[in-house]
C-alpha positions in Angstrom: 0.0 0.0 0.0 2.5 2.6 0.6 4.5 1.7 -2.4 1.3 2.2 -4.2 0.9 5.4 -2.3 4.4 6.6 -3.0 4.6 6.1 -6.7 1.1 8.0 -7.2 2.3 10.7 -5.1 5.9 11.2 -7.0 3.3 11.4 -10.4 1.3 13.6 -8.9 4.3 16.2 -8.1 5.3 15.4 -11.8 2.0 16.8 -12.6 2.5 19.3 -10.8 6.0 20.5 -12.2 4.5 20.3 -15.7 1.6 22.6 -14.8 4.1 25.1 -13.3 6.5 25.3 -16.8 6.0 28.4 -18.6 5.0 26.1 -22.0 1.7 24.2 -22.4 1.6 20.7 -21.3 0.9 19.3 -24.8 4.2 20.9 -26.2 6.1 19.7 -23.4 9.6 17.3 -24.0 7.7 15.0 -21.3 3.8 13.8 -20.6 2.1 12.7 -17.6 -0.9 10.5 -17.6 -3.0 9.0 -15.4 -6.4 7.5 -13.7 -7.1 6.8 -10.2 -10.8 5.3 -9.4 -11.8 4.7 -5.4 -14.6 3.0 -4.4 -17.2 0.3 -2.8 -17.8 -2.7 -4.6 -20.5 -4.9 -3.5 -19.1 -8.0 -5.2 -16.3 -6.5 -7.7 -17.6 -9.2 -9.8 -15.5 -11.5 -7.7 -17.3 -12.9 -4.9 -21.4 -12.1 -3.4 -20.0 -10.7 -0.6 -17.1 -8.5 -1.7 -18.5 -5.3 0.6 -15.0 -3.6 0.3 -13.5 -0.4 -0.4 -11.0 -0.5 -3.5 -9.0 1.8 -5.0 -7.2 1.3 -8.8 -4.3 3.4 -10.5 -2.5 3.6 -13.1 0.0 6.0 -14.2 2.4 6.7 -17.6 5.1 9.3 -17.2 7.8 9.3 -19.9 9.4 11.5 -23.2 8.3 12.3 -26.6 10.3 11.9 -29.1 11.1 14.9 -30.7 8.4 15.7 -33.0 7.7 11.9 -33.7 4.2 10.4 -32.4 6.8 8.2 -30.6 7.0 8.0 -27.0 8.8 6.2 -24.2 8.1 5.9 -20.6 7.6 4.2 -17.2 4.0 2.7 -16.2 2.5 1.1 -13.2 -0.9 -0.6 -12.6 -1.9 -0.9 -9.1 -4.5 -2.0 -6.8 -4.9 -1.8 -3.2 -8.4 -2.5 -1.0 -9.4 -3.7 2.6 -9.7 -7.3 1.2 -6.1 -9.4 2.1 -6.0 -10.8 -1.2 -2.8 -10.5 -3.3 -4.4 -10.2 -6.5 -6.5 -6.9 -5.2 -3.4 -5.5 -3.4 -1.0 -5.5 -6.3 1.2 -3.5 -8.4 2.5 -4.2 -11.7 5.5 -1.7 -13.1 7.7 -1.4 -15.7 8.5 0.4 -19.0 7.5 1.0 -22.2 7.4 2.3 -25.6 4.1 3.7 -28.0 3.7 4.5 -31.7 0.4 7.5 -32.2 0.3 7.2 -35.9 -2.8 8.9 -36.3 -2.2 11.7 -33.8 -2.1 14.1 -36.7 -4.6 13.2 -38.8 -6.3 16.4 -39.9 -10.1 14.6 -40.7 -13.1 15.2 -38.7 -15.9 13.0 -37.7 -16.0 10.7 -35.2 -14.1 8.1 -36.5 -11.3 10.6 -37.2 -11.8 10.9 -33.5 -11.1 7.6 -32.8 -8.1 7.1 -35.2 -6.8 10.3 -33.7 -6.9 8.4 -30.3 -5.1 5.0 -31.1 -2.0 4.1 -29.3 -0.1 1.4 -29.8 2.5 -0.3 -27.1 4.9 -2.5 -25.9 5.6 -2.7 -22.4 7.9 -5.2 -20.0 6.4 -5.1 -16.4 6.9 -7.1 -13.0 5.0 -8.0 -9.5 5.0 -7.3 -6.7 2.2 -7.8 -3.8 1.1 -5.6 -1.2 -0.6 -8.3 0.7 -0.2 -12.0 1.2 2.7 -12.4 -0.6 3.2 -15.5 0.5 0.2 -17.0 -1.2 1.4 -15.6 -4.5 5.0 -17.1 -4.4 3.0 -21.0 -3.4 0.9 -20.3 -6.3 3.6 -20.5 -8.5 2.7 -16.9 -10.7 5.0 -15.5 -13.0 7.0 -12.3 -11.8 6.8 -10.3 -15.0 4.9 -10.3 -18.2 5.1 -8.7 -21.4 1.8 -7.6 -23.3 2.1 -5.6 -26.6 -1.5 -4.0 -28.3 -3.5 -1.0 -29.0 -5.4 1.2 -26.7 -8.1 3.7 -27.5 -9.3 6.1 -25.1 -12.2 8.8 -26.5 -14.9 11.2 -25.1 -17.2 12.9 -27.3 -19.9 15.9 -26.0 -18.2 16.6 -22.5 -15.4 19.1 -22.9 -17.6 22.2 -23.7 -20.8 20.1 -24.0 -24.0 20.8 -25.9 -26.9 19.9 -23.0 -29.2 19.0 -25.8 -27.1 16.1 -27.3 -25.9 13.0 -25.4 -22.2 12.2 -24.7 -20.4 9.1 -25.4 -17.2 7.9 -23.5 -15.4 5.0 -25.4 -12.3 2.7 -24.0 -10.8 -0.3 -25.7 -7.6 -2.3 -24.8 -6.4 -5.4 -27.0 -3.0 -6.8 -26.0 -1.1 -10.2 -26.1 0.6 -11.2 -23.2 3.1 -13.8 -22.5 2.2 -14.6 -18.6 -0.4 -12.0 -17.9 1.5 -13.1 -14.4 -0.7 -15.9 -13.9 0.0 -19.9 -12.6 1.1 -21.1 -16.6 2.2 -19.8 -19.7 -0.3 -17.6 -20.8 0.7 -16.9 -24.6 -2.7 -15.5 -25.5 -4.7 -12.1 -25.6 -6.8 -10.0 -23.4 -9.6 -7.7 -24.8 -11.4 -4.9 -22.4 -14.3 -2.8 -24.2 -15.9 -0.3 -22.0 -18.8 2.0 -23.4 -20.5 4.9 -21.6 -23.4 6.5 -23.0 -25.6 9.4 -21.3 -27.1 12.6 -20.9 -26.5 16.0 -19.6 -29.1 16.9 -16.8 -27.3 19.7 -15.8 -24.0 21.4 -15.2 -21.7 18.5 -14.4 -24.5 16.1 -13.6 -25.0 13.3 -15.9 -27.2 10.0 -16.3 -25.7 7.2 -18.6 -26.2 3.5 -20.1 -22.7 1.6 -19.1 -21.8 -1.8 -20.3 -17.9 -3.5 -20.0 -16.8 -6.5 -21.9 -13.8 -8.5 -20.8 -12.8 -11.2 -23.0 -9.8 -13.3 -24.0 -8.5 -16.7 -25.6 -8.3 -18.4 -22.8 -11.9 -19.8 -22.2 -11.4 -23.1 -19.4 -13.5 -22.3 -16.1 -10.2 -21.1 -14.1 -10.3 -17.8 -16.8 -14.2 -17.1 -16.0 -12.8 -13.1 -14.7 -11.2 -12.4 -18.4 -14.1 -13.5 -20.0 -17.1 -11.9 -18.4 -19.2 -8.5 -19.1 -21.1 -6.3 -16.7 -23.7 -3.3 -17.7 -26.0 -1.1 -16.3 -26.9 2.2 -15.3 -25.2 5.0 -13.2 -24.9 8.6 -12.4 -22.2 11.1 -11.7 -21.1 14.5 -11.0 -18.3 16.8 -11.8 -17.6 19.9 -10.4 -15.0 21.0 -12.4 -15.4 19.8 -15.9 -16.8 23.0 -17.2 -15.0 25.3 -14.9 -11.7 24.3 -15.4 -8.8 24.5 -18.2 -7.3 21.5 -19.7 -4.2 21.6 -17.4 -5.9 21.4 -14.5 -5.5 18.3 -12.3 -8.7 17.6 -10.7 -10.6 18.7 -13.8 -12.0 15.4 -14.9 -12.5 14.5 -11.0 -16.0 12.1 -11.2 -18.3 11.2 -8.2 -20.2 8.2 -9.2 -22.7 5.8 -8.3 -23.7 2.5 -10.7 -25.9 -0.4 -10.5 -24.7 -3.1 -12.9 -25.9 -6.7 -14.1 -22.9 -9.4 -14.8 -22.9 -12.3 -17.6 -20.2 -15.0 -18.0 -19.1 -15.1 -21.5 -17.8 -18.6 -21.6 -17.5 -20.8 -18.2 -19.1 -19.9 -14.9 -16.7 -20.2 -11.7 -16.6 -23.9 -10.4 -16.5 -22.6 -6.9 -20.1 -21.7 -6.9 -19.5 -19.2 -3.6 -17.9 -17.0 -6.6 -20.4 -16.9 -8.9 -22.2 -12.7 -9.1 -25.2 -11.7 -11.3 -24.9 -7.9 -9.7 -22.3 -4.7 -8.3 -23.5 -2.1 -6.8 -20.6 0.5 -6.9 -20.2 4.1 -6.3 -17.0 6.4 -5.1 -14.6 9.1 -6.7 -12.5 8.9 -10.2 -10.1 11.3 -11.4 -7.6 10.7 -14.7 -5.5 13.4 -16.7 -3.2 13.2 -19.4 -6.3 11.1 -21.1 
């Protein structure tokens, strides 16, 4: 936990430096990104009874290249809650490299958009584990992993938002990883798809339609949570998306609440004490840089 702590807090005065240098962020030799969600989770998809608070970061801080859509940089992925778990107190770090061909693309439309927004990446990580450590080294999981794909991250109608039309949020990640620092080789890909879709019902206050896919090629009953999808409905306020500029930190800071279904795509848990049909979540989310 305080490693998780630490690492978010050393980003943060990153952030911080960049806002403070006499030339705009987006011209910048360096770039800072990152999201940071805390919250309840009534099962997390993981178990009926999850009842736990949970917080999830992640965080890219690294140098363009020149004027090439190239850049290079170190990552983390973290996760940290009350539950004494490994897997939900972990943190995954590394380096890695991106290619934004498209970043220039002078088109408009909304596919434009989304061409605009594609990023692909290699990155070399490793484990470590805030909590019970000592049931991840008897399970036998692999230390590091490498996963190379294409992310896509999108909003349309919120930055300066017409109330009359809806707004659409859009994030994709497809990656192959070699471990994906589980119990075997792993030598296989991961897909996430998560779609928001809602209305304006005042300033900062929105209602949307929300539905997450998580699939990949492994499909046995031990991969159920990579190949499961979750939607529903939620609502969410913030207070500074219209009032402040693009630079600012807390600008894209969400409080949230969201009632959500679950499916299993493929196999259902065989420990039947695991199986969910529901979350009820709700909490605080903050990202910048995307």
């Amino acid at each position: 936990m305080l490693r998780h702590l630490a690492v978010s807090a050393i980003l943060t005065v990153c952030v911080s430096a960049c806002l403070a240098a006499d030339k705009p962020l987006e011209k910048s030799p360096f770039f800072i990104e990152m999201w940071n969600n805390a919250a309840y989770y009534g099962t997390n998809l993981e178990k009926p009874r999850f009842a736990s608070a949970l917080v999830r970061s992640e965080g890219k801080a690294g140098l363009n290249f020149f004027n090439y859509p190239i850049q290079f940089y170190g990552v983390y992925y973290g996760v940290a809650s009350q539950s004494d778990d490994y897997w939900d107190n972990s943190l995954f770090s590394g380096a890695g490299v991106r290619i934004l061909p498209f970043s220039g693309l002078a088109a408009s439309g909304w596919l434009a958009d989304i061409f605009r927004a594609m990023k692909f990446y290699s990155e070399n990580l490793n484990a470590s584990y805030l909590k019970d450590n000592a049931s991840a080294e008897a399970a036998g999981l692999a230390k590091t992993d490498r996963r190379s794909g294409v992310e896509i991250y999108q909003e349309w109608n919120l930055d300066n938002a017409n109330y009359n039309s809806p707004w659409t949020e859009l994030w994709f990640n497809y990656s192959s990883r070699t471990t994906n620092f589980g119990w075997e080789d792993f030598n296989s890909y991961v897909m996430y798809l998560q779609t928001k879709f809602g209305r304006h019902l005042g300033d900062g206050i929105e209602v949307y339609l929300r539905g997450d896919i998580t699939s990949s090629g492994k499909d046995t009953p031990s991969y159920y949570f990579i190949n499961v999808a979750d939607y529903g409905v939620g609502v969410r306020f913030e207070p500074w998306r219209n009032t402040g500029t693009a630079d600012d930190l807390m600008r894209k800071f969400k409080m949230f609440a969201e009632v959500l279904g679950v499916s299993y795509l493929r196999n259902k848990p065989a420990d039947q004490t695991k199986v969910v049909d529901s979350d009820v979540r709700f909490g605080v989310e903050f990202s910048y840089g995307r």
